[in-house]
N, CA, C and O atoms as a DFTB+ gen file, in Angstrom:
732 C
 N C O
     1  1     109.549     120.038      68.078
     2  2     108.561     120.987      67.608
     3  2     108.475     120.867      66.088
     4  3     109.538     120.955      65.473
     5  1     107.342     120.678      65.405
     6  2     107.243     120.598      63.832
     7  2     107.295     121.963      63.392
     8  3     107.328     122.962      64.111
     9  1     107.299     121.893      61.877
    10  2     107.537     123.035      61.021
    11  2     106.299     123.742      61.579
    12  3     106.655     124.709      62.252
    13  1     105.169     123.619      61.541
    14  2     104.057     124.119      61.923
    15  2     104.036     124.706      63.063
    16  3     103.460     125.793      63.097
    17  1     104.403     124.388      63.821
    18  2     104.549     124.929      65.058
    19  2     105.454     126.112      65.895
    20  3     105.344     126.839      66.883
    21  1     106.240     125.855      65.012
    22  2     107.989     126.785      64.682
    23  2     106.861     128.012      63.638
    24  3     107.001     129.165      64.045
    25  1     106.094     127.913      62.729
    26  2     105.874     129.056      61.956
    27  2     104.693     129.766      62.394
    28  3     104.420     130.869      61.920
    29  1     103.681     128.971      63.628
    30  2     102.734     129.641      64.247
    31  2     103.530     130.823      64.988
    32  3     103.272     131.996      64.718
    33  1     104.516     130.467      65.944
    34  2     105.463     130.928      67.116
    35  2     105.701     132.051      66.370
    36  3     105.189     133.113      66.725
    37  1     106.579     131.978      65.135
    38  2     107.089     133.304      64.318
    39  2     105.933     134.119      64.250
    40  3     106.034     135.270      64.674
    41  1     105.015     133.783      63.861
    42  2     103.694     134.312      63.544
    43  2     103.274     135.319      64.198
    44  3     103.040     136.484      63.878
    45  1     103.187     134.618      65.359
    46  2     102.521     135.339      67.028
    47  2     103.488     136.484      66.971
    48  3     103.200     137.627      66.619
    49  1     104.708     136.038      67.370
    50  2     105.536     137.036      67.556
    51  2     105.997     138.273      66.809
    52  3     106.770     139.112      67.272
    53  1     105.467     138.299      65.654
    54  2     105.843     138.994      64.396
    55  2     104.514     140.450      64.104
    56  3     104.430     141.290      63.208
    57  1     103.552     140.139      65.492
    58  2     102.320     140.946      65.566
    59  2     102.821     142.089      66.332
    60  3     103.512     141.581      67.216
    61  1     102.840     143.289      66.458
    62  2     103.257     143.821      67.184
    63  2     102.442     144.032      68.807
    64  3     102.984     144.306      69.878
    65  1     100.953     143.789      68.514
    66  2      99.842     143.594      70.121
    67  2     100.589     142.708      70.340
    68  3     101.458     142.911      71.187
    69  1     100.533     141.441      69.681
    70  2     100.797     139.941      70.487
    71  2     102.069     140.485      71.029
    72  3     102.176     140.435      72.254
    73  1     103.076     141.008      70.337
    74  2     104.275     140.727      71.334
    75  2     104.740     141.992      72.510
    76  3     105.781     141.874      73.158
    77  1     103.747     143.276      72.681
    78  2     103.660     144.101      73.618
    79  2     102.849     143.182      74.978
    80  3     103.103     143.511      76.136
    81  1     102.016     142.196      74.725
    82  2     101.373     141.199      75.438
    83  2     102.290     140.465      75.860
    84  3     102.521     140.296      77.057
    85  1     102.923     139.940      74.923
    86  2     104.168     139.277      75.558
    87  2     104.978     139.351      76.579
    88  3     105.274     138.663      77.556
    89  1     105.313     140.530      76.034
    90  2     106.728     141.966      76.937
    91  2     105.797     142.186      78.523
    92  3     106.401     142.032      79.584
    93  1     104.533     142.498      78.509
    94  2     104.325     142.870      79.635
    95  2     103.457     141.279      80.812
    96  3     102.826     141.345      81.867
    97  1     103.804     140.228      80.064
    98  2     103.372     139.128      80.799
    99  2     104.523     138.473      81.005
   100  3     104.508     137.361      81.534
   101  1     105.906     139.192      80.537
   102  2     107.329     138.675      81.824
   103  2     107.548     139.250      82.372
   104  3     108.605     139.111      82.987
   105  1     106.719     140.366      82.588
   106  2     106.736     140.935      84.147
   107  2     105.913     140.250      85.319
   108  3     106.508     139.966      86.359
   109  1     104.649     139.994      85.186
   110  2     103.657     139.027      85.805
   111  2     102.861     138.636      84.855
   112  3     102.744     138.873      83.653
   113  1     102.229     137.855      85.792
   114  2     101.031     136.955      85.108
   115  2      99.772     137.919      85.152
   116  3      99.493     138.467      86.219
   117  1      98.825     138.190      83.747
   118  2      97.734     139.396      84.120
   119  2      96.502     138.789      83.831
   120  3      96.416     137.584      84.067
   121  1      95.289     139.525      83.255
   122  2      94.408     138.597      82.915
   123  2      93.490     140.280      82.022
   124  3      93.724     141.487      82.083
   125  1      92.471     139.452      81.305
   126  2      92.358     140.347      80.057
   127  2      92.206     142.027      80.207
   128  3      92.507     142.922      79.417
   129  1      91.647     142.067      81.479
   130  2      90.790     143.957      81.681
   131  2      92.303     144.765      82.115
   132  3      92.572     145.891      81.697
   133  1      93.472     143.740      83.282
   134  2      94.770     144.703      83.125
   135  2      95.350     144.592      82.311
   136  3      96.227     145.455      82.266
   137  1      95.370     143.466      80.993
   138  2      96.242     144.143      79.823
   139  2      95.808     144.947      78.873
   140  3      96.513     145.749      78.261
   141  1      94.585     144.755      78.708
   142  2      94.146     145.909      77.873
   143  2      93.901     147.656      78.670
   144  3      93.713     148.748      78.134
   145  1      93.986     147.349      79.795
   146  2      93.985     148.639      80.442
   147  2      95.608     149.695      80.136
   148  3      95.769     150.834      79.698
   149  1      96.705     148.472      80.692
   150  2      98.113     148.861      80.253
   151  2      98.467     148.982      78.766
   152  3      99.493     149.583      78.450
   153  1      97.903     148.600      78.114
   154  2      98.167     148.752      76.778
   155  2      97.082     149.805      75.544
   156  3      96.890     149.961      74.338
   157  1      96.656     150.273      76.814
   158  2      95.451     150.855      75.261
   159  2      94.543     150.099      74.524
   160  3      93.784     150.782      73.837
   161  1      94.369     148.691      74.451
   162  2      93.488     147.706      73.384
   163  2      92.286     147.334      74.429
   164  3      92.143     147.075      75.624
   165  1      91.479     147.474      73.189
   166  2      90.400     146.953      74.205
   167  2      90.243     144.891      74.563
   168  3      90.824     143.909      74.101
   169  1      89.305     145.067      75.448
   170  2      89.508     143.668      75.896
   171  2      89.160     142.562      74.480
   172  3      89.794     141.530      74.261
   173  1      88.208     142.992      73.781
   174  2      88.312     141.616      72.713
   175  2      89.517     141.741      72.069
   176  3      90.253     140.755      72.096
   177  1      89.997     143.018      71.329
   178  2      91.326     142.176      71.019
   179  2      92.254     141.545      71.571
   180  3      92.865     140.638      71.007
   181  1      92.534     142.033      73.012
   182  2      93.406     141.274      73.910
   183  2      93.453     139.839      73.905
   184  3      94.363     139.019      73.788
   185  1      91.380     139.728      74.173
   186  2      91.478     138.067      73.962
   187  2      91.430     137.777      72.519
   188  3      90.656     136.823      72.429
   189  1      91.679     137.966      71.814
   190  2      91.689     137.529      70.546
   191  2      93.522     137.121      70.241
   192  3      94.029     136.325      69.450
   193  1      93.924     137.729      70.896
   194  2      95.550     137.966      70.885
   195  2      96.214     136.655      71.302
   196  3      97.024     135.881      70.791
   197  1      95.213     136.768      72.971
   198  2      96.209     136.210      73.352
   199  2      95.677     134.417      73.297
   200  3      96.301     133.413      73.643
   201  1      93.959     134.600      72.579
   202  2      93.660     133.142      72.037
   203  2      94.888     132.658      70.587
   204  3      95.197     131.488      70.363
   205  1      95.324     133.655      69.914
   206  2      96.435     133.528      69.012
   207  2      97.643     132.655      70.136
   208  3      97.520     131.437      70.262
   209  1      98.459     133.199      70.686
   210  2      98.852     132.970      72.007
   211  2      99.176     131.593      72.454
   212  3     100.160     130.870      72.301
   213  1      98.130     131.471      73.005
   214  2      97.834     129.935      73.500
   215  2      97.759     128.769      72.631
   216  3      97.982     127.577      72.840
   217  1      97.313     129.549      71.395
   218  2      97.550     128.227      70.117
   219  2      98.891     127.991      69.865
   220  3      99.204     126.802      69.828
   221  1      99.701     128.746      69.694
   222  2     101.166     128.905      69.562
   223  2     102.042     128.154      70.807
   224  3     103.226     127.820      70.763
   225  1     101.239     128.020      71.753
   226  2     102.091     127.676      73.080
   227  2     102.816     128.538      74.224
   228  3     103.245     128.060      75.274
   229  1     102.894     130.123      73.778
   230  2     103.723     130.846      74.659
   231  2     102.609     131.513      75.804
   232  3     102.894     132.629      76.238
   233  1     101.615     130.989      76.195
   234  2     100.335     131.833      77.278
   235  2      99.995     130.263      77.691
   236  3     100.209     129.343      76.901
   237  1      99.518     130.085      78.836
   238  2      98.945     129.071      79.527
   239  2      97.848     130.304      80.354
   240  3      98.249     131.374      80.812
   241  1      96.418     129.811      80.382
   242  2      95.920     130.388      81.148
   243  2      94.997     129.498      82.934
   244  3      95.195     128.283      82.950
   245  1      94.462     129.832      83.726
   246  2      94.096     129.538      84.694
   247  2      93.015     130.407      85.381
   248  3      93.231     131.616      85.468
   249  1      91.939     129.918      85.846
   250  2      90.857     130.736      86.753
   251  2      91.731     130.599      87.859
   252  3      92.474     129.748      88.349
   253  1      91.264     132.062      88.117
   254  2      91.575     132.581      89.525
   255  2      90.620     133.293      89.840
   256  3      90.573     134.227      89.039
   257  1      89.294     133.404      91.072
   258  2      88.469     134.153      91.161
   259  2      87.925     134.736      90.351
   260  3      87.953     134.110      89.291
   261  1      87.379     135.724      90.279
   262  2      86.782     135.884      88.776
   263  2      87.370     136.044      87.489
   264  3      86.798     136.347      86.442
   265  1      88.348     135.852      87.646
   266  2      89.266     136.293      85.997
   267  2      89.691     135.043      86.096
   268  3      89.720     134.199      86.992
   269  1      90.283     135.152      84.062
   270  2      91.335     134.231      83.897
   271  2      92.553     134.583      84.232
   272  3      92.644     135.809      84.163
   273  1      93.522     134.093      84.559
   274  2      94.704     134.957      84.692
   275  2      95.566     134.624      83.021
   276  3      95.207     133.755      82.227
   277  1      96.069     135.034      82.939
   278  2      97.163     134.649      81.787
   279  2      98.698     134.513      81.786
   280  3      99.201     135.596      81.489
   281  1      99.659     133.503      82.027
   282  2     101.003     133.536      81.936
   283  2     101.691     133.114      80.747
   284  3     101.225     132.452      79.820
   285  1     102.939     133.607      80.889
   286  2     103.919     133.191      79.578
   287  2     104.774     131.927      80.338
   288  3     105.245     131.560      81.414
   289  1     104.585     131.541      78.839
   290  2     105.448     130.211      79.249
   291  2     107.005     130.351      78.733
   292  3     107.485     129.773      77.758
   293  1     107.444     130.944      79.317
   294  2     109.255     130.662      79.714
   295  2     109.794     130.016      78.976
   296  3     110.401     130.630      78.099
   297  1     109.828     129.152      78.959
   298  2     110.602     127.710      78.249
   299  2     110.279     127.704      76.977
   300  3     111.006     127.167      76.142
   301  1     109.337     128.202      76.722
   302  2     108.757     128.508      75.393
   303  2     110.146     129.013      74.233
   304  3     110.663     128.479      73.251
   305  1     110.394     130.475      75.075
   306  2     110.985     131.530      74.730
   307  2     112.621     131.430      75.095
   308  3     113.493     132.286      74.940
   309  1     112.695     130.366      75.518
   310  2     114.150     130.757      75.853
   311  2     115.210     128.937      74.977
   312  3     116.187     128.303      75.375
   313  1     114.304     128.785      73.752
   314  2     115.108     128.324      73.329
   315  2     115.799     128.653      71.869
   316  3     115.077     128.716      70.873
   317  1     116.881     128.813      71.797
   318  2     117.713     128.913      71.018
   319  2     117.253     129.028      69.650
   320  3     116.227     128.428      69.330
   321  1     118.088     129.949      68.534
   322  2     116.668     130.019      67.703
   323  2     117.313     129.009      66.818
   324  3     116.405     128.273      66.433
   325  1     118.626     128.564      66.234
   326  2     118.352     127.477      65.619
   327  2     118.093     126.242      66.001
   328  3     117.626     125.400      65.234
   329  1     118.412     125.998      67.387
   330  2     117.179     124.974      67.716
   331  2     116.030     124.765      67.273
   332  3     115.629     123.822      66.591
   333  1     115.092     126.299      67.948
   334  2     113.836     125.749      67.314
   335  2     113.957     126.030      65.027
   336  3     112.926     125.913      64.364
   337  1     115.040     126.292      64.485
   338  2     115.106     126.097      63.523
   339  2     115.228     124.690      62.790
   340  3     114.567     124.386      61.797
   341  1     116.117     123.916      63.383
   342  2     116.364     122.752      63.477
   343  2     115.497     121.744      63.461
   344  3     115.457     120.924      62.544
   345  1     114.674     121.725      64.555
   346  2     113.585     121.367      65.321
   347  2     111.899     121.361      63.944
   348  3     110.911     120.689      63.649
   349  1     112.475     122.359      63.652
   350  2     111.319     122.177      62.429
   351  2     111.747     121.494      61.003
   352  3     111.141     121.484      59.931
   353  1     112.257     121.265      61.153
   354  2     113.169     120.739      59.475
   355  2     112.071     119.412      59.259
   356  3     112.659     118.574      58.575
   357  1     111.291     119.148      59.456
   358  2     110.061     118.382      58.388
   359  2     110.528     118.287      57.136
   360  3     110.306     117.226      56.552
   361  1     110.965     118.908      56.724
   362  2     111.383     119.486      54.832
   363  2     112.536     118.575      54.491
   364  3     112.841     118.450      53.305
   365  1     113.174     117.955      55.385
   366  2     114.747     117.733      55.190
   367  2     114.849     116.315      54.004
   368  3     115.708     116.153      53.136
   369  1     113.648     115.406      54.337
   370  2     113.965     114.004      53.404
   371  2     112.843     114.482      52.497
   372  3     112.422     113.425      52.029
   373  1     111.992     115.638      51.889
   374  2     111.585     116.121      51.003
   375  2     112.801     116.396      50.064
   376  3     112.929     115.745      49.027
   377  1     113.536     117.190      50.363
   378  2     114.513     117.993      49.731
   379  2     115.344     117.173      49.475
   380  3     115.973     117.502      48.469
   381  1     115.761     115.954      50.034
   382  2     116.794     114.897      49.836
   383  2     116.264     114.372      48.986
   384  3     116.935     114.264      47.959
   385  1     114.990     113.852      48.968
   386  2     114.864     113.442      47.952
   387  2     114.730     114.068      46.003
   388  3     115.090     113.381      45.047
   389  1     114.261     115.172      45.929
   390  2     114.233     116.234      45.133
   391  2     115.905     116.327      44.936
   392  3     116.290     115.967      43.823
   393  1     116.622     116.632      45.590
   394  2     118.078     116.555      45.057
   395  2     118.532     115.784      44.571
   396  3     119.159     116.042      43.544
   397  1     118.455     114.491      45.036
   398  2     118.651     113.108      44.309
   399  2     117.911     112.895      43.232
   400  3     118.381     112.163      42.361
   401  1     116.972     113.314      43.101
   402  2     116.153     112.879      41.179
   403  2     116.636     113.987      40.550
   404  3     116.654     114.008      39.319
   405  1     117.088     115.050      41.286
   406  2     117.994     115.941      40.163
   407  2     119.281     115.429      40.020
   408  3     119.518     115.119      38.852
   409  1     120.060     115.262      40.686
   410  2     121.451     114.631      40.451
   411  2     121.263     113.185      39.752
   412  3     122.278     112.546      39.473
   413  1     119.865     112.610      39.437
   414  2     119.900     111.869      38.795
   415  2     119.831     112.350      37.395
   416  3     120.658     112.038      36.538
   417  1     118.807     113.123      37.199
   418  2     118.621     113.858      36.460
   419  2     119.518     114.510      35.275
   420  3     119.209     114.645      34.091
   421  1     120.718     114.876      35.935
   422  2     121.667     115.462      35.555
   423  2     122.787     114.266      34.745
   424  3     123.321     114.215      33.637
   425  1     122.784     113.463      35.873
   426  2     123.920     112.264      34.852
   427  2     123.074     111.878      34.199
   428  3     123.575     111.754      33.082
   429  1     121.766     111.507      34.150
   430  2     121.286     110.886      32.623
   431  2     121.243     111.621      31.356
   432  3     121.114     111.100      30.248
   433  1     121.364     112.913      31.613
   434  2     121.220     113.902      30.812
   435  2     122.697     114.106      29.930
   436  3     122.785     114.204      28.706
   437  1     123.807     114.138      30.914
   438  2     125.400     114.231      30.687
   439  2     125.916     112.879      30.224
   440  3     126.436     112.943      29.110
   441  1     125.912     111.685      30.773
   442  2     126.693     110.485      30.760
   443  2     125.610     109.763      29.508
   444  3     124.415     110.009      29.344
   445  1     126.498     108.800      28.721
   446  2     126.077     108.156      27.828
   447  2     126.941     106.715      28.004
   448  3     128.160     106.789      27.847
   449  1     126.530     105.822      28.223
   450  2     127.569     104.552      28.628
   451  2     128.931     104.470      29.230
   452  3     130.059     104.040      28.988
   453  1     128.091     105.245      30.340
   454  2     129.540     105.667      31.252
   455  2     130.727     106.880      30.988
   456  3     131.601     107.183      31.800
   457  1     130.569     107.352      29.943
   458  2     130.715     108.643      29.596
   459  2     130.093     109.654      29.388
   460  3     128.879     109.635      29.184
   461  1     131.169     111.280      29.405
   462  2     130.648     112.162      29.445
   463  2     130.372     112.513      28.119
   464  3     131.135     112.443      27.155
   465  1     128.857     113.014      28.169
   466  2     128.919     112.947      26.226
   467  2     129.379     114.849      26.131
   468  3     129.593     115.416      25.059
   469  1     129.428     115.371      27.168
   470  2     129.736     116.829      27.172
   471  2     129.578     117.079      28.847
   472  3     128.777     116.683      29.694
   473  1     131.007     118.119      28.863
   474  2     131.185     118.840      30.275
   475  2     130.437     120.054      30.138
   476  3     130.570     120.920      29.274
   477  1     129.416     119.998      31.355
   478  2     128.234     120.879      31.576
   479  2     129.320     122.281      31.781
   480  3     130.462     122.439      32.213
   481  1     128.346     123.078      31.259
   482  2     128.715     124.773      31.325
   483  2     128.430     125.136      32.941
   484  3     129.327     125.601      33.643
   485  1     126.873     124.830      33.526
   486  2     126.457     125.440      34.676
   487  2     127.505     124.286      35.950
   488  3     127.733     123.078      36.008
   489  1     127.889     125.497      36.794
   490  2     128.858     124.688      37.205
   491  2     128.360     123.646      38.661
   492  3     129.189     122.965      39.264
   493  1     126.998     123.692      39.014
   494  2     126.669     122.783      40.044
   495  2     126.343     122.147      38.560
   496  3     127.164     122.892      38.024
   497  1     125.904     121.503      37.620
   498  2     125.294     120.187      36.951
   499  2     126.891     119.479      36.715
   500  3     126.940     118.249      36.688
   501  1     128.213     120.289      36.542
   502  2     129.326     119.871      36.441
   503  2     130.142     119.201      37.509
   504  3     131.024     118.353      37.376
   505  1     129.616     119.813      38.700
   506  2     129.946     119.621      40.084
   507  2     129.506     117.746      40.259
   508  3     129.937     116.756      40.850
   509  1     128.495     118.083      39.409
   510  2     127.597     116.306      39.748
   511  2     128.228     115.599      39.133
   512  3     128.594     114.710      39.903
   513  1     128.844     115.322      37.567
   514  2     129.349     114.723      36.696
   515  2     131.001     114.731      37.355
   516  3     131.649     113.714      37.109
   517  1     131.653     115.758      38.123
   518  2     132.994     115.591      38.474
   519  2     133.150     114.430      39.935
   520  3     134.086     113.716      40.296
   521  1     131.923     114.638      40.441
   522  2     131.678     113.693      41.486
   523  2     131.212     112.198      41.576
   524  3     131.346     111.391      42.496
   525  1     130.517     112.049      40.125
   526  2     130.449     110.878      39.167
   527  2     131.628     110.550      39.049
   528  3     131.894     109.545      39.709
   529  1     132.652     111.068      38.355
   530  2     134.078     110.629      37.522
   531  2     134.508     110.165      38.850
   532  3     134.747     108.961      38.939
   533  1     134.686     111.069      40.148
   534  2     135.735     110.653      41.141
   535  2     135.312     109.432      41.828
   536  3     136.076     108.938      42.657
   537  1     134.225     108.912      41.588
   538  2     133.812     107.767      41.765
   539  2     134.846     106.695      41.412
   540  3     135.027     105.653      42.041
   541  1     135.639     107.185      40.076
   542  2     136.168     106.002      39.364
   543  2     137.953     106.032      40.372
   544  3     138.780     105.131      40.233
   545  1     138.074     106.727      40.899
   546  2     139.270     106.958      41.722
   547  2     139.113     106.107      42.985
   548  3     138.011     105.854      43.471
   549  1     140.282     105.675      43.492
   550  2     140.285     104.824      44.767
   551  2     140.933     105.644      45.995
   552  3     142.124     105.875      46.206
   553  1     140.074     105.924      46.561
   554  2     140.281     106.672      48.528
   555  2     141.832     106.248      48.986
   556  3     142.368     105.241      49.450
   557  1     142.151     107.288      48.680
   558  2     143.740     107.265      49.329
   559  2     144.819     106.732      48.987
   560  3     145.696     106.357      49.766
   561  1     144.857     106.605      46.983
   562  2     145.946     105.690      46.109
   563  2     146.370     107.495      45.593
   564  3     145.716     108.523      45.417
   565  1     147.475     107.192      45.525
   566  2     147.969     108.352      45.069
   567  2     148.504     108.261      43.290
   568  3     149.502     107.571      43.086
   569  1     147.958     108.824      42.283
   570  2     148.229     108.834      40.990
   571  2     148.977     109.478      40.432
   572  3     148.946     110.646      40.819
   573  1     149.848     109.233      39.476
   574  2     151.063     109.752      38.583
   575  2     149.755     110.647      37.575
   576  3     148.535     110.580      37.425
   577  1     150.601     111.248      37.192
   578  2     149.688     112.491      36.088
   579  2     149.230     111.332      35.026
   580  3     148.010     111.171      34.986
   581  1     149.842     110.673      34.342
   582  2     149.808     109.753      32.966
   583  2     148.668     108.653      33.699
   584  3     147.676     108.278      33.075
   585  1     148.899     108.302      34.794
   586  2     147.971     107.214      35.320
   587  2     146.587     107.680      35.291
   588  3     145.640     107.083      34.779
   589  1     146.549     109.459      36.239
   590  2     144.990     109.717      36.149
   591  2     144.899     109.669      34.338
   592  3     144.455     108.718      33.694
   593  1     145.401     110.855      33.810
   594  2     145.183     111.093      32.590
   595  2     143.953     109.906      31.920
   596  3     142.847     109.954      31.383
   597  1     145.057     108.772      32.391
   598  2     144.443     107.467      31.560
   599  2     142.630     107.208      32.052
   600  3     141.866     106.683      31.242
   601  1     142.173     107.617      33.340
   602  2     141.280     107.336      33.980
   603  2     140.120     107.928      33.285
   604  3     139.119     107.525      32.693
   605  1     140.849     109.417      33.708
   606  2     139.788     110.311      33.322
   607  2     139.804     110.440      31.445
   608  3     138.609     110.675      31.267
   609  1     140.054     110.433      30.883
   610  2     140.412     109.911      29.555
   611  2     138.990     108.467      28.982
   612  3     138.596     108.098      27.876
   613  1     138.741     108.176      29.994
   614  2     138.092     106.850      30.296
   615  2     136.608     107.593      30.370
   616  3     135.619     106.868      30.261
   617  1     136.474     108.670      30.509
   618  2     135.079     109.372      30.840
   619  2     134.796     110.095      29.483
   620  3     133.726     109.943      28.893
   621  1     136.102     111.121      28.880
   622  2     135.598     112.087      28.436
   623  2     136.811     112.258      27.641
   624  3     137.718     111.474      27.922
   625  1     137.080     113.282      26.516
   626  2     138.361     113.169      25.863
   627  2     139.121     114.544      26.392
   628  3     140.350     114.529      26.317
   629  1     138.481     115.732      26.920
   630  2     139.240     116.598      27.266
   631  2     139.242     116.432      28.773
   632  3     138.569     117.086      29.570
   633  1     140.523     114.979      29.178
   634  2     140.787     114.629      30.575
   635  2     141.710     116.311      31.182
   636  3     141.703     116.841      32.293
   637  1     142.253     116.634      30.166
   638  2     142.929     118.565      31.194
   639  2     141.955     119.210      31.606
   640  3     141.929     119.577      32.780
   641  1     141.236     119.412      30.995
   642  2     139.528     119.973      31.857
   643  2     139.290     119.469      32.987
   644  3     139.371     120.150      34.009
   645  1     138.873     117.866      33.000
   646  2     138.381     117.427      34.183
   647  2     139.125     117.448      35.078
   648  3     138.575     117.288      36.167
   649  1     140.670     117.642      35.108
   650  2     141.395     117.284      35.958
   651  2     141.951     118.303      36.642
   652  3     142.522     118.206      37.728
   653  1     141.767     119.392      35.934
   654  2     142.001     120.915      36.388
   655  2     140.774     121.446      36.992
   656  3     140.811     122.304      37.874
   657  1     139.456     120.843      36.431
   658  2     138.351     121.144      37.245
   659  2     137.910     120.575      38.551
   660  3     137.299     121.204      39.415
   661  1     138.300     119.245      38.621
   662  2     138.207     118.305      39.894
   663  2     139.260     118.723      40.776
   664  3     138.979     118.324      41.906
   665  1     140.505     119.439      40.760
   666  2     141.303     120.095      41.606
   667  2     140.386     121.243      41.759
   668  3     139.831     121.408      42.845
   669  1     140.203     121.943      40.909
   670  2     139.238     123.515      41.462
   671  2     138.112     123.218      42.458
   672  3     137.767     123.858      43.451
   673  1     137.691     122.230      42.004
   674  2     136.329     121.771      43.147
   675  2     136.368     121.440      44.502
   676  3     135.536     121.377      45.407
   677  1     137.851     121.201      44.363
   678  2     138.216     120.430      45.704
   679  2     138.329     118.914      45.782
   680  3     138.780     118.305      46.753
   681  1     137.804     118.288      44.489
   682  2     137.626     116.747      45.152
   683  2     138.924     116.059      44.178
   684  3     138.625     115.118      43.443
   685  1     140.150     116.489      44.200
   686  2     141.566     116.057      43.940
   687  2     142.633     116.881      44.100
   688  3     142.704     117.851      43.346
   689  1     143.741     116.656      45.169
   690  2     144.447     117.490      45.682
   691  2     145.951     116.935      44.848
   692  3     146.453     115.811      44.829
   693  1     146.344     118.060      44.280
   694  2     147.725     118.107      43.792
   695  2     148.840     118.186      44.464
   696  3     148.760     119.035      45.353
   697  1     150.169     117.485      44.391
   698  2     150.969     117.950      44.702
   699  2     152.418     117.149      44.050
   700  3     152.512     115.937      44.247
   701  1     153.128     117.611      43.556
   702  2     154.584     117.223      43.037
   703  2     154.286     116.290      41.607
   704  3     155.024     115.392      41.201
   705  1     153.033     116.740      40.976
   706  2     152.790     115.827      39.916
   707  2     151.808     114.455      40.500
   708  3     151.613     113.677      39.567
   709  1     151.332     114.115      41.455
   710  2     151.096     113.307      42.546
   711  2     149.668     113.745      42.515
   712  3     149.455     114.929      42.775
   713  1     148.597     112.917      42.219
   714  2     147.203     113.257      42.512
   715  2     146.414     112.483      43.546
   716  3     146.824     111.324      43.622
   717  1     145.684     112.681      44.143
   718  2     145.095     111.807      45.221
   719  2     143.256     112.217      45.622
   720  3     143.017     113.387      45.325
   721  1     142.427     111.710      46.019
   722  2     140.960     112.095      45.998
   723  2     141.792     113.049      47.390
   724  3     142.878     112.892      47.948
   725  1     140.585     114.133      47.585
   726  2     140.370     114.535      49.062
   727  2     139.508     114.194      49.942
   728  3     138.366     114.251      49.486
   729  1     139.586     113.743      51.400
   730  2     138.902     114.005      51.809
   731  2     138.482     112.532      51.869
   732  3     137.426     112.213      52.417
């Protein structure tokens, strides 16, 4: 189901006619003169409702003798709502991409020939530059304090910052003097 389709559905449902129409078409299937009779509305808004309705997908209608009849479609309604949240994410390699020209954004702004020319104040633009540095670390070598020192030292001159900040972040786990990436 696309984003569009996921925000018609909300739509419909978010009317309070459309969704008393709703409520009383999982009881049976009706057609326009008994729902507007059970409900108080007269028949054009009904059909106006439940032409909303059918655009959305939750009404299928059918002739039956002289009326239309009108049913809800079931399956419609009985899926899960972050499913159909999920299900609409259209947005997702928009936003990927927009994050990535900001995180580009950000080290061109911070790094100057591979260094930090200054550790950002706001702490997601810092988050980006600490995830830059851990770049320079190798997945699962475990470092003596003097060894990182030397690394991160290699980025920026106040390596106690970065190294106290890249433990706060999560992406270097301490232990016995012993540093290692996480994760």
């Amino acid at each position: 189901m696309s984003e569009e389709q996921v925000l018609l559905l909300f739509k419909c449902l978010a009317d309070r006619s459309r969704l008393r129409i709703v409520q009383s078409l999982l009881r049976e299937d009706m057609y326009v003169e008994l729902l507007s009779q059970r409900l108080g509305l007269t028949p054009a808004t009904i059909s106006f409702h439940l032409k909303k309705l059918e655009e959305a997908g939750l009404v299928t209608s059918r002739p039956e003798q002289y009326y239309t009849m009108y049913a809800l479609r079931r399956e419609r309604l009985t899926l899960p709502l972050l499913e159909l949240i999920a299900a609409a994410d259209d947005a997702a390699p928009e936003q990927e991409r927009r994050e990535a020209a900001y995180r580009k954004k950000v080290l061109e702004t911070f790094f100057e020939y591979g260094r930090l020319k200054a550790i950002p104040a706001q702490r997601k633009k810092e988050r980006i530059c600490l995830e830059e540095v851990a770049k320079a670390l190798e997945p699962g070598r475990v470092y003596a304090e003097p060894e990182l020192n030397q690394v991160l030292l290699g980025f920026h001159e106040d390596y106690c910052t970065l190294r106290r900040d890249m433990i706060s972040e999560g992406l270097l786990q301490r232990e016995n003097g012993q540093y290692r990436l996480r994760g």
